[in-house]
C-alpha atoms as a printed R data frame, in Angstrom:
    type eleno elety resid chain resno      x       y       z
1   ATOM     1    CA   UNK     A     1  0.000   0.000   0.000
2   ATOM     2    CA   UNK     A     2  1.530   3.471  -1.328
3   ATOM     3    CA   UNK     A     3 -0.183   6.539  -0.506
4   ATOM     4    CA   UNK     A     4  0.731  10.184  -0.516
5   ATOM     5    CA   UNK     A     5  0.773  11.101   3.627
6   ATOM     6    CA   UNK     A     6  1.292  14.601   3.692
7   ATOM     7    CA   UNK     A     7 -1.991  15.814   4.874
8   ATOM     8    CA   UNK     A     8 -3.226  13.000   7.677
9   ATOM     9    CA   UNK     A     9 -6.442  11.248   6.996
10  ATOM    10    CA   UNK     A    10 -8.141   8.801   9.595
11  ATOM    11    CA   UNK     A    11 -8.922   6.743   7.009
12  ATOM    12    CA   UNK     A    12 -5.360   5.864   5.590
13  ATOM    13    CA   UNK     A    13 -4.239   5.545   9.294
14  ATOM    14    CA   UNK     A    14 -6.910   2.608   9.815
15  ATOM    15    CA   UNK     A    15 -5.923   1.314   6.704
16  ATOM    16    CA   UNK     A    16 -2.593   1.473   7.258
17  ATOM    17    CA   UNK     A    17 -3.227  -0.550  10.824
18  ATOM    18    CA   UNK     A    18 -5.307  -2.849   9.335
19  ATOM    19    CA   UNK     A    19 -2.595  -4.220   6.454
20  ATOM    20    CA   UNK     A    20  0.537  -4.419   9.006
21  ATOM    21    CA   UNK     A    21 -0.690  -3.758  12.453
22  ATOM    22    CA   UNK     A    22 -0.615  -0.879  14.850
23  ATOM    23    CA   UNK     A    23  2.683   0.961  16.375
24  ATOM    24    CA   UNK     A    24  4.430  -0.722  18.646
25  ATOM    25    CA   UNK     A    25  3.896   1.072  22.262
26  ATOM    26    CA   UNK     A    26  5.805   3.476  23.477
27  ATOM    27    CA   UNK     A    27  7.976   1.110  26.367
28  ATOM    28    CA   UNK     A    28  8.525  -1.040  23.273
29  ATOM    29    CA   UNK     A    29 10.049   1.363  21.567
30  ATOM    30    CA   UNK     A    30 12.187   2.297  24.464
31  ATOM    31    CA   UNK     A    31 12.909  -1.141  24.991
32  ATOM    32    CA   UNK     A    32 13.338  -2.290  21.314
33  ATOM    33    CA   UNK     A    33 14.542  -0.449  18.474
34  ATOM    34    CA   UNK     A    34 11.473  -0.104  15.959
35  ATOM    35    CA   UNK     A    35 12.965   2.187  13.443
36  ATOM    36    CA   UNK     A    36 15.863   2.506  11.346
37  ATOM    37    CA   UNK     A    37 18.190   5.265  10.931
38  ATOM    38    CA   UNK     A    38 18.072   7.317   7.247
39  ATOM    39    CA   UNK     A    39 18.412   5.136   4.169
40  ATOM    40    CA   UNK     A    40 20.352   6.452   1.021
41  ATOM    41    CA   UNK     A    41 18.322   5.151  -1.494
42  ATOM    42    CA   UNK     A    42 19.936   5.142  -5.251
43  ATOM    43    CA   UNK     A    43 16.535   4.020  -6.667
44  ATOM    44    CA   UNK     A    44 12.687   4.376  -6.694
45  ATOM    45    CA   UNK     A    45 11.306   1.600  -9.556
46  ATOM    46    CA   UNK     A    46  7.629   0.958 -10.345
47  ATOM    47    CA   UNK     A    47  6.639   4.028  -7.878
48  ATOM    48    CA   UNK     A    48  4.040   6.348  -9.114
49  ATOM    49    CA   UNK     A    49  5.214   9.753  -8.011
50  ATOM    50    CA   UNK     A    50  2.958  13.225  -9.295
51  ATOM    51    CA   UNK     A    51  6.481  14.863 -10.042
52  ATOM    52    CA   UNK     A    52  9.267  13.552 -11.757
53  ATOM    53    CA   UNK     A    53 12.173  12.872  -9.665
54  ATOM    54    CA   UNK     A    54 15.658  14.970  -9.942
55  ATOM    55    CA   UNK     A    55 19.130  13.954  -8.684
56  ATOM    56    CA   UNK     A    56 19.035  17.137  -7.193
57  ATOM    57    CA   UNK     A    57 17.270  16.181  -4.127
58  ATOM    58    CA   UNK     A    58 18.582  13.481  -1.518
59  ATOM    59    CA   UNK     A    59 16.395  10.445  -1.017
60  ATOM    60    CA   UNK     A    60 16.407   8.787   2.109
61  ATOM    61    CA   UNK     A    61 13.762   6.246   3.558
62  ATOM    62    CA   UNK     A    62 13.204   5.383   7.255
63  ATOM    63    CA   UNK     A    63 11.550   1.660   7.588
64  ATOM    64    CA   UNK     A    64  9.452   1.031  11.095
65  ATOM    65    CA   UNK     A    65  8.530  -1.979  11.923
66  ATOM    66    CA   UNK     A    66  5.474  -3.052  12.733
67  ATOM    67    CA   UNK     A    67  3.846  -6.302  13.986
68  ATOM    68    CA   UNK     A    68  2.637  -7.572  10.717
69  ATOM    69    CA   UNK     A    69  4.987  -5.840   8.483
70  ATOM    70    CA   UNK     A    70  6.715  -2.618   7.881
71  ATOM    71    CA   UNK     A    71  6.382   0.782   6.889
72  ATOM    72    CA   UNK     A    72  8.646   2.885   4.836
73  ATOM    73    CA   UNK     A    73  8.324   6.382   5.133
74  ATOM    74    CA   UNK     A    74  9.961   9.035   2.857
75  ATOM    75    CA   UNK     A    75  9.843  12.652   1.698
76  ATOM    76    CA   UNK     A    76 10.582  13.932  -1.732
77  ATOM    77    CA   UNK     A    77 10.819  17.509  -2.294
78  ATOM    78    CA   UNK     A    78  7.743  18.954  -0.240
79  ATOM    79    CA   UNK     A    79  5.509  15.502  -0.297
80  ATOM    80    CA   UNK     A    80  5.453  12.978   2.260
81  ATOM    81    CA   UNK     A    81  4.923   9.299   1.322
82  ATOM    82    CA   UNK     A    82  4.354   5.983   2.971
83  ATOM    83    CA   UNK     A    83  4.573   2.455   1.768
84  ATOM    84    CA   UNK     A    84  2.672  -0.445   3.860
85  ATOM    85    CA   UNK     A    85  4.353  -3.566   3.096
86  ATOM    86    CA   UNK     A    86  3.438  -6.766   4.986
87  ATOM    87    CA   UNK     A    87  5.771  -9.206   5.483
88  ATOM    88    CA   UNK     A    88  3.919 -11.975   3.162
89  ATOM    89    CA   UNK     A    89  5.036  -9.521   0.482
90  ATOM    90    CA   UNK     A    90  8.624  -9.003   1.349
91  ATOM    91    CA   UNK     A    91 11.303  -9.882  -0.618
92  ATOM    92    CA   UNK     A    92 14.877  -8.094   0.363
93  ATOM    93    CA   UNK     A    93 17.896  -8.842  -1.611
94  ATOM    94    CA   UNK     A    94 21.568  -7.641  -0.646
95  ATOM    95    CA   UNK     A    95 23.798  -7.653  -3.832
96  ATOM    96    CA   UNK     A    96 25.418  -4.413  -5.069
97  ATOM    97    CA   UNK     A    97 23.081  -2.410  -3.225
98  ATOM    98    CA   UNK     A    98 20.154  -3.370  -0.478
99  ATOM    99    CA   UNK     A    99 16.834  -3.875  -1.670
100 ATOM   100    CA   UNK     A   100 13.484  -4.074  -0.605
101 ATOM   101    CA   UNK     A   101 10.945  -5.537  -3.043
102 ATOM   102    CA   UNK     A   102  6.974  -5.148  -2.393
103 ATOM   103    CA   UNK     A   103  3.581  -4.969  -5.073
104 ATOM   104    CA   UNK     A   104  5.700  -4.206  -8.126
105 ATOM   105    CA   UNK     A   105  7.982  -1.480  -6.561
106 ATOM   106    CA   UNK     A   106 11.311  -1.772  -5.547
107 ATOM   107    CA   UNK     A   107 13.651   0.688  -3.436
108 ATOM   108    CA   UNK     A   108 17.541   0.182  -3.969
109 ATOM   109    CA   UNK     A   109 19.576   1.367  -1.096
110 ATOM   110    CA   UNK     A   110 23.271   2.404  -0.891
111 ATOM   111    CA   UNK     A   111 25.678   0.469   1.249
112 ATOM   112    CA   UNK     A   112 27.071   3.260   2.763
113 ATOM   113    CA   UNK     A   113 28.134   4.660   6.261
114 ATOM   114    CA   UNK     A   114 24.457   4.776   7.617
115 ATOM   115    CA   UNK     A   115 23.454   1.319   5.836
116 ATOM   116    CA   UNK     A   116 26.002   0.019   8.223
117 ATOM   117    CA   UNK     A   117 25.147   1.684  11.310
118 ATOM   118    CA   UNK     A   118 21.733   0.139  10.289
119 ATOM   119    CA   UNK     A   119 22.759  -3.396  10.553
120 ATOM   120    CA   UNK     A   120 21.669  -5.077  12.940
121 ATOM   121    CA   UNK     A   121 18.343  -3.402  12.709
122 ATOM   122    CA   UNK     A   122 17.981  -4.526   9.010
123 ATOM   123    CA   UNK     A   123 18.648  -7.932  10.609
124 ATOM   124    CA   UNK     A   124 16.175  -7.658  12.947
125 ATOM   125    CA   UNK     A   125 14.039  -7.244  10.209
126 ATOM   126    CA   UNK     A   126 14.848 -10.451   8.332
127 ATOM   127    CA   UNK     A   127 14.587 -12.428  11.706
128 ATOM   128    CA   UNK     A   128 10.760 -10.673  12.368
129 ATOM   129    CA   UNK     A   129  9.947 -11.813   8.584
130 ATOM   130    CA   UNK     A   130 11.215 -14.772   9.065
131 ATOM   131    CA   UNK     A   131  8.999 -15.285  12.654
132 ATOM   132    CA   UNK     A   132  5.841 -13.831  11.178
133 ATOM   133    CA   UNK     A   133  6.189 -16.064   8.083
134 ATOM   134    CA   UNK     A   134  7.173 -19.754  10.304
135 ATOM   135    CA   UNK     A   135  3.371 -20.834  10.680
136 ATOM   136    CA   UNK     A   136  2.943 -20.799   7.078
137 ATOM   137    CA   UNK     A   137  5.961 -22.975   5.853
138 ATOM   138    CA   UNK     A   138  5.007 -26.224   4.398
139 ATOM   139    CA   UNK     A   139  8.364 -27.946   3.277
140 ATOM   140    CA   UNK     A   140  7.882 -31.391   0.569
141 ATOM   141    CA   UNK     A   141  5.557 -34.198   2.458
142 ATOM   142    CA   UNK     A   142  4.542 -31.055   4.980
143 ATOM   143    CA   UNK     A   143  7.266 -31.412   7.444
């Protein structure tokens, strides 16, 4: 779920809740980290954005996690965005760069300083996709 977030509805909120689960609580996040730090991303692909994007402006992406997937949230030029992506839909790949692949888009992320610094968050992520996904694993036979 993409959506354009820079004037707050209700309705995208409940929406929003509804596809990957409400915020964690505030003593979670205290306890936990939820939220990465800024994301260089290289690439947007398959995104459907009102204004055509410029290498002028920096792109950078901060992914929360949520209990049934995660949110992405970025801001290009003056418009804020979001993108709902439960973890059923997940796919991340780390080659040249780190990607997350959801619905037909695709975000390609630098390996830079702050992707390092981001670590052990991004493998955080992989272990909660990985939990939220178990129950649903049949292997051959269905061990």
């Amino acid at each position: 779920m993409f959506y354009n977030n820079s004037y707050k509805e209700k309705l995208l909120d409940a929406a929003l809740n509804d596809l990957v689960g409400s915020p964690f609580s505030i003593w979670h996040r205290f306890k936990h980290r939820v939220g990465s730090n800024y994301l260089k991303v290289v690439e947007f692909r398959n995104f459907d954005f009102e204004k055509p994007l410029t290498d002028d402006y920096f792109k950078k992406i901060v992914i929360e996690l949520r209990p049934k997937g995660i949110v992405i949230h970025f801001k290009i030029q003056t418009e804020t965005f979001v993108w709902a992506v439960p973890y059923y839909q997940l796919h991340l790949y780390n080659t040249d760069f780190f990607s997350i692949h959801a619905q037909g888009k695709a975000i390609l992320i630098e390996k830079e300083k702050n992707f390092e610094r981001n670590q052990a968050f991004l493998n955080k992520l992989i272990e909660l996709k990985n939990i939220a996904l178990e129950p649903h694993f049949e292997g051959p036979n269905g061990i």
